[in-house]
C-alpha positions as CSV (number, residue, x, y, z in Angstrom):
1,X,6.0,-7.8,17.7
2,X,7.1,-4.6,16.4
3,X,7.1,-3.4,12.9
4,X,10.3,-4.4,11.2
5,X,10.1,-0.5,9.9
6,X,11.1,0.8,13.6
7,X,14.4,-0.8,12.6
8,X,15.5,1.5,10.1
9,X,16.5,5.1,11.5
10,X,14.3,7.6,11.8
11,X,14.7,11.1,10.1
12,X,16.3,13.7,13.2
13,X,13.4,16.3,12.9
14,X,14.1,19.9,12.6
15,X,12.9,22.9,15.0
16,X,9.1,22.8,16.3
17,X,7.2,25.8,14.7
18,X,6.8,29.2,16.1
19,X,3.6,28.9,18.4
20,X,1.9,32.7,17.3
21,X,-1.1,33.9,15.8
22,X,-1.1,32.6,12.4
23,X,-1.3,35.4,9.8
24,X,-4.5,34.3,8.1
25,X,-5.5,35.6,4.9
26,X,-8.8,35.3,2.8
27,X,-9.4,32.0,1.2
28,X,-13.0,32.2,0.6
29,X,-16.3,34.1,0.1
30,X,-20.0,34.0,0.7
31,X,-21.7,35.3,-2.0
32,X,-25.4,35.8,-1.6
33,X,-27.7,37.9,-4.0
34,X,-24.5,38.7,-6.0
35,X,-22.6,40.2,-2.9
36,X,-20.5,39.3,-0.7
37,X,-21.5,38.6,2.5
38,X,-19.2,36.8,4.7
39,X,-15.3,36.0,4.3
40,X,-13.5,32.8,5.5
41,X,-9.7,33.3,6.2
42,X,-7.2,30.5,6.8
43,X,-3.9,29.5,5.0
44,X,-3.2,26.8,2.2
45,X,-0.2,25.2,1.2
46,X,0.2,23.5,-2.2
47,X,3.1,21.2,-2.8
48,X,5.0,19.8,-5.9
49,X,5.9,16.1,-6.2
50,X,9.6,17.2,-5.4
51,X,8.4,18.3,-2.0
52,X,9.0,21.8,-3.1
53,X,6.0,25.0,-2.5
54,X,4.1,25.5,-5.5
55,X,1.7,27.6,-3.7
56,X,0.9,29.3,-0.4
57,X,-1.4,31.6,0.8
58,X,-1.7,32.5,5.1
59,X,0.5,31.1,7.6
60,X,2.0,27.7,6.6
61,X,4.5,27.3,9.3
62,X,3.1,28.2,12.6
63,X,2.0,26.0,14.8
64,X,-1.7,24.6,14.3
65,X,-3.9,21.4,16.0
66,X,-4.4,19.1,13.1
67,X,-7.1,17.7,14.9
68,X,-8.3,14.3,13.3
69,X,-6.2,15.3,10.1
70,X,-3.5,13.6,12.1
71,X,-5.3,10.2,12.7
72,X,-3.0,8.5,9.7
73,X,0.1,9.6,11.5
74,X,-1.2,8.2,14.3
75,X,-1.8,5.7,12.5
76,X,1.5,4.7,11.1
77,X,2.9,5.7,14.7
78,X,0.4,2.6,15.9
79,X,2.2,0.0,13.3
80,X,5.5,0.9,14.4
81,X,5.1,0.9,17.8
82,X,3.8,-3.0,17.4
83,X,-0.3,-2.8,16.2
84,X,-1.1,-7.0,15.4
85,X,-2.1,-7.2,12.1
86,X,-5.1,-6.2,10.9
87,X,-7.3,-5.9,7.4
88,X,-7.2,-3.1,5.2
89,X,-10.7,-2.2,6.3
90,X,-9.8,-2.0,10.2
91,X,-6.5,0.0,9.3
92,X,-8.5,2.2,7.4
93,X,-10.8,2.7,10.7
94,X,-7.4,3.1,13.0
95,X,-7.2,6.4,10.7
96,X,-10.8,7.5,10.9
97,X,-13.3,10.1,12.1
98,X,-15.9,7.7,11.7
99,X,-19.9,8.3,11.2
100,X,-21.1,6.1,13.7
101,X,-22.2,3.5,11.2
102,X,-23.1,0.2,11.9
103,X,-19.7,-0.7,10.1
104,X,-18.0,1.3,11.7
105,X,-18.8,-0.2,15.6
106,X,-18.6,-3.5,14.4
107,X,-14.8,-2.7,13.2
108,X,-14.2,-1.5,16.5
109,X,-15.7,-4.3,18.4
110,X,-13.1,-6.4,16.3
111,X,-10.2,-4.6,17.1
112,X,-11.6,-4.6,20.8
113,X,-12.0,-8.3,20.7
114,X,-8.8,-8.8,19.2
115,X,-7.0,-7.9,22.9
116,X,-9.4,-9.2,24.6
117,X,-11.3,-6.3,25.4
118,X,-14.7,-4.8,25.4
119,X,-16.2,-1.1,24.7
120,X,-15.9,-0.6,28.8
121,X,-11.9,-0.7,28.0
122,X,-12.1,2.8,26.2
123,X,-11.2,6.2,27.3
124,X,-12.5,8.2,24.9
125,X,-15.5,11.0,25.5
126,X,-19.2,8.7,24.6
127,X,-20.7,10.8,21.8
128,X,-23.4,10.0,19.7
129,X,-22.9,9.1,16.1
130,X,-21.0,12.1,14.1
131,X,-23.4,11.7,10.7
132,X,-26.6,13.5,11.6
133,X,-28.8,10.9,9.9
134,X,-27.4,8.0,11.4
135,X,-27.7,9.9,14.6
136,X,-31.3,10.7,14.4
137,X,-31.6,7.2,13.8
138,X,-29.8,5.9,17.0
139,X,-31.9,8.5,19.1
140,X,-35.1,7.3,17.7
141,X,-34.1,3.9,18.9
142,X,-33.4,5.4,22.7
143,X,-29.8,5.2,22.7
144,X,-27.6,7.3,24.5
145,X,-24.0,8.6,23.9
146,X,-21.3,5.6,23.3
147,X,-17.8,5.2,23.7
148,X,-18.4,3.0,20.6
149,X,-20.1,5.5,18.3
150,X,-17.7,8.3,19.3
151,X,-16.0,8.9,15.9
152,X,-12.0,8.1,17.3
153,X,-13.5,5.0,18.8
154,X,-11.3,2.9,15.9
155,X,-8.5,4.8,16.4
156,X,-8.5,4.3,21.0
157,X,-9.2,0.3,20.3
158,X,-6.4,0.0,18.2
159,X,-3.9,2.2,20.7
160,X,-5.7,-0.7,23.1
161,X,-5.0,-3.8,21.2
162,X,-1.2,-1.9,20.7
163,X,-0.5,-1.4,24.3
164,X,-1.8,-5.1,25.1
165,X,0.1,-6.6,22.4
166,X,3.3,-4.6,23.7
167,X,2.5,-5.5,27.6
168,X,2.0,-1.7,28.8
169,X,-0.8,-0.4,31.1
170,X,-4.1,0.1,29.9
171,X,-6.0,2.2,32.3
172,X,-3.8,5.3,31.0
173,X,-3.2,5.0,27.8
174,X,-4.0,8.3,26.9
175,X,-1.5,9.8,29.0
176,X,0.8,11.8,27.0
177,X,3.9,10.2,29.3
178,X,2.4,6.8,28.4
179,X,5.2,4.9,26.5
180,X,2.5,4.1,23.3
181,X,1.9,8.0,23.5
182,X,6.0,8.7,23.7
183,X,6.2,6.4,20.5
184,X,3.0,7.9,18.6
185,X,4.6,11.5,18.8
186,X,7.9,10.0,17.6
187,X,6.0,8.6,14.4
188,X,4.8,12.4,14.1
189,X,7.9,14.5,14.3
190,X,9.6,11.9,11.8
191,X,6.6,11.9,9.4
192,X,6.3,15.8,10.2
193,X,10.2,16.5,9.7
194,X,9.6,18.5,12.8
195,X,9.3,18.5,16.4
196,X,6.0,19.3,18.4
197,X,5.5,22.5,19.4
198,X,2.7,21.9,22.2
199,X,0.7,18.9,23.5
200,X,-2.2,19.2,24.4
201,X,-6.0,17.2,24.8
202,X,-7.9,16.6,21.9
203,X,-11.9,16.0,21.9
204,X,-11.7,12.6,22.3
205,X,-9.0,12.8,25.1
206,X,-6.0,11.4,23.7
207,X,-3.1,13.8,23.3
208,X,-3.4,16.1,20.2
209,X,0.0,17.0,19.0
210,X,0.7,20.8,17.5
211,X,2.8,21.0,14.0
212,X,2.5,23.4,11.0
213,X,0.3,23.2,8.1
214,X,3.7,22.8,5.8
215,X,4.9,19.8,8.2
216,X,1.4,18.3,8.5
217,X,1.0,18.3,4.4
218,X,4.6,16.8,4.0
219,X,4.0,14.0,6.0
220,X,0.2,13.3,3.8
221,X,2.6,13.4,0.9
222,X,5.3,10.8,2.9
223,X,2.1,8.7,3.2
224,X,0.8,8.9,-0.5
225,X,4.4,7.9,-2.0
226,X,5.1,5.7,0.5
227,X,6.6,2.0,-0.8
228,X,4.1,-0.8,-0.9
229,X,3.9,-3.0,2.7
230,X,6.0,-0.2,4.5
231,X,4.1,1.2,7.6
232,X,3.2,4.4,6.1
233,X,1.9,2.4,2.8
234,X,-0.2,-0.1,4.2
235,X,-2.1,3.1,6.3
236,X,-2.3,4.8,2.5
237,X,-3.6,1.8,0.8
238,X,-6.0,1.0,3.4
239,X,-7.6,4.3,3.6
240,X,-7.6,4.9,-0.2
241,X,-8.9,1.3,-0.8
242,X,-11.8,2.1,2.1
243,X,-12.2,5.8,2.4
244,X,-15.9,5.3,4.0
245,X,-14.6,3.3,6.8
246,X,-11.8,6.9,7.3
247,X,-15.4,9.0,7.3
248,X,-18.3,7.9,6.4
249,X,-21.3,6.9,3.7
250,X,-21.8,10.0,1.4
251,X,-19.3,11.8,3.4
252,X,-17.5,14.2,1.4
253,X,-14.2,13.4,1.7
254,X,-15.4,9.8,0.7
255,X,-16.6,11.3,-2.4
256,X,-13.5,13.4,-3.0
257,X,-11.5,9.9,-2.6
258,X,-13.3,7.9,-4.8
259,X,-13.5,11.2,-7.3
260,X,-9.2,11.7,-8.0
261,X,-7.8,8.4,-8.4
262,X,-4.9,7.7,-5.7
263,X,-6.1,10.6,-3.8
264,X,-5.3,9.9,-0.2
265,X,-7.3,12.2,2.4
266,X,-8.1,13.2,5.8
267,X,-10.4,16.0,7.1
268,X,-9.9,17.6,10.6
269,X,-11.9,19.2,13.2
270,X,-12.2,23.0,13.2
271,X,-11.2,23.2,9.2
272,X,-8.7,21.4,8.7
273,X,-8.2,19.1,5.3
274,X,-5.0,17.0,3.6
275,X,-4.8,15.7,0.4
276,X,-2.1,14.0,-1.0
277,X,-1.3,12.3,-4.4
278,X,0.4,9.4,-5.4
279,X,3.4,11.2,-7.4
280,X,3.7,13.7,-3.9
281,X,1.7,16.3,-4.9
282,X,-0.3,17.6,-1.7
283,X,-2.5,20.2,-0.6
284,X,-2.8,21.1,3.2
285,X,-6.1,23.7,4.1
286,X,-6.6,25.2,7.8
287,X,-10.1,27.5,8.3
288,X,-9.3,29.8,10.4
289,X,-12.8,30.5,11.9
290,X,-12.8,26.4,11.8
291,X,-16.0,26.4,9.3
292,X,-16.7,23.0,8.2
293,X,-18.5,24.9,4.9
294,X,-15.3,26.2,3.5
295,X,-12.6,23.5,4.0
296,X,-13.9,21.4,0.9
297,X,-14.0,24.6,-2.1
298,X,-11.0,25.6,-1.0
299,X,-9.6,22.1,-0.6
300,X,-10.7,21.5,-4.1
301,X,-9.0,24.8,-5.6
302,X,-6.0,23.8,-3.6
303,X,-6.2,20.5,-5.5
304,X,-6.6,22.8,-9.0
305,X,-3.3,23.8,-8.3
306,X,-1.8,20.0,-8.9
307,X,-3.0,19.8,-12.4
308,X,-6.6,17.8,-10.8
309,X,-9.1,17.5,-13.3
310,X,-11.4,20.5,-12.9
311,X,-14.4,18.6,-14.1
312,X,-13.7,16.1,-11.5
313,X,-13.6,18.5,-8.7
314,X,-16.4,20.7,-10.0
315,X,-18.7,19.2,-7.6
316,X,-16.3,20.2,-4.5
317,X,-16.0,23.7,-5.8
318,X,-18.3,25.5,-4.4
319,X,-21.3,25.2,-1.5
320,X,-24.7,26.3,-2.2
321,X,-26.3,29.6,-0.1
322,X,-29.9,29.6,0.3
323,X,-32.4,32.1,0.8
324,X,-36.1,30.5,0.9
325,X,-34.6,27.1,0.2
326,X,-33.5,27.9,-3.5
327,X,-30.1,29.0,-4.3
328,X,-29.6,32.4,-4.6
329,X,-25.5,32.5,-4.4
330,X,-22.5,29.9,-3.4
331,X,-19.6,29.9,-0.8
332,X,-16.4,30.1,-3.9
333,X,-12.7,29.2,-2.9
334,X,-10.3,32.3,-3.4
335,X,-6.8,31.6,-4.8
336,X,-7.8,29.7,-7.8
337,X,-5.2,28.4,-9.7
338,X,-3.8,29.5,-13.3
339,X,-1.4,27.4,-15.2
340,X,-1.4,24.0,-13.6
341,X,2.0,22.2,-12.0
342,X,3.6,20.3,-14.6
């Protein structure tokens, strides 16, 4: 059965952003030895709990891959289009970029089991565990790459378990004509507020859809103000309630969840990182250079900006550089915030 919230009409998005070269700008610095020696660009957008800009800095409205930062639109798109019930900490896994921890394949063996269906049913790329100890671990044990321990495995059994429940083909699920793929990209450009500028392949193989950073962090803020039991809601509780079922143990968006109460967040692939509070205030980050290194200071000096304690974000701040395995300088977030938003 579908979601009783596909029966209320959905916003008419606006125009898809301009696909160009985004005008980057400098968001952080390596310092080493008191100098600087490397510079990240990227953009960051900063909004107000009205919706409004507070801050920006790069190119917020051309077009960008949100890589897994779109996993709870997805999400929310997988409710609407008819996902069976789940618990909150298998909804928080339909959103995730999973470590590959034993929680984490169990999950998706339930969602699997749930249609009827075994790891041998996915289409997503075998990988080995994302979290490098829990990787080492599975090597040492002589196992390969898994369907299963491929971070989006949550998200690919729930499009499964959808598709079942809704009497579509499986075998192409992940084709971007696929009616469950028609419906997921509707949930986007209504979350988004605009339409999709390109389709494309993601790592994992399912389509990855192209929106701008603005459009990406107002639907995170959609999601953290969302009602309680609405679609969007449910995904937001579930992956606040559970945020190491979204990533991983002593990953640091984990931390940065459990850190800022309500925070809801989601990191991405090639440096990109949404935030969003439960008032509407939301930060959106995109690395240009895709450095994982420098998505969390800057993420955390975009968070500044909405009046987040800075002693609770001191320990995002800023990433250690080493020279001889003692620090002798730090990666530090540009664009640091002055008065707070009100």
């Amino acid at each position: 059965m579908m979601s009783q919230n596909t029966l209320r009409p959905l916003r008419t998005p606006g125009d898809a952003p301009a696909v160009r070269e985004p005008a980057h700008v400098p968001v952080a610095q390596v310092v080493r030895g008191g100098m600087i020696e490397g510079v990240h660009h990227g953009s960051v957008v900063v909004l107000a709990a009205d919706g409004s800009v507070a801050f920006r800095a790069g190119d917020i409205e051309a077009a960008c891959y949100p890589r897994s930062a779109l996993k709870p639109l997805q999400a929310v798109g997988l409710l609407r289009a008819g996902l069976p019930p789940l618990d909150e900490e298998l909804l928080a896994l339909v959103a995730a970029s999973h470590s590959g921890e034993e929680r984490h394949l169990a999950g998706a063996r339930r969602i699997l089991a749930a249609a009827e269906l075994t790891e041998d049913d996915l289409r997503n790329v075998p990988d080995l565990p994302y979290d490098p100890a829990v990787r080492d671990e599975w090597l040492r044990r002589g196992r390969g790459p898994s369907r299963l321990a491929q971070n989006c495995s949550g998200k690919h059994a729930a499009m499964l378990l959808t598709a079942r429940t809704r009497g579509w083909p499986l075998a192409d699920y992940l084709d971007p004509g696929h009616p469950l793929q028609r419906e997921l990209a509707a949930a986007v450009e209504d979350l988004t507020g605009q339409r999709i500028a390109r389709t494309t392949v993601d790592g994992c193989g399912a389509p990855l859809f192209s929106v701008s950073l603005h459009g990406l962090t107002r639907a995170a803020a959609r999601l953290a103000t969302a009602a309680p039991g609405t679609d969007e809601g449910r995904i937001a509780e579930a992956m606040r309630a559970h945020p190491e079922m979204v990533s991983g143990s002593g990953r640091d968006v984990a931390r940065l969840v459990r850190a800022v109460p309500g925070l809801l967040a989601k990191d991405g692939f090639e440096g990109v990182q949404i935030a969003a509070l439960p008032d509407g205030r939301a930060v959106g980050v995109k690395i240009a250079d895709g450095a994982d290194r420098a998505r969390m200071p800057v993420t955390a000096a975009a968070l500044a900006h909405c009046g987040v304690d800075p002693d609770v974000l001191a320990a995002f701040t800023t990433a250690p550089v080493l020279g001889g395995g003692a620090p002798v300088g730090a990666l530090r977030a540009l664009h640091t915030p002055e008065p707070s938003l009100p």
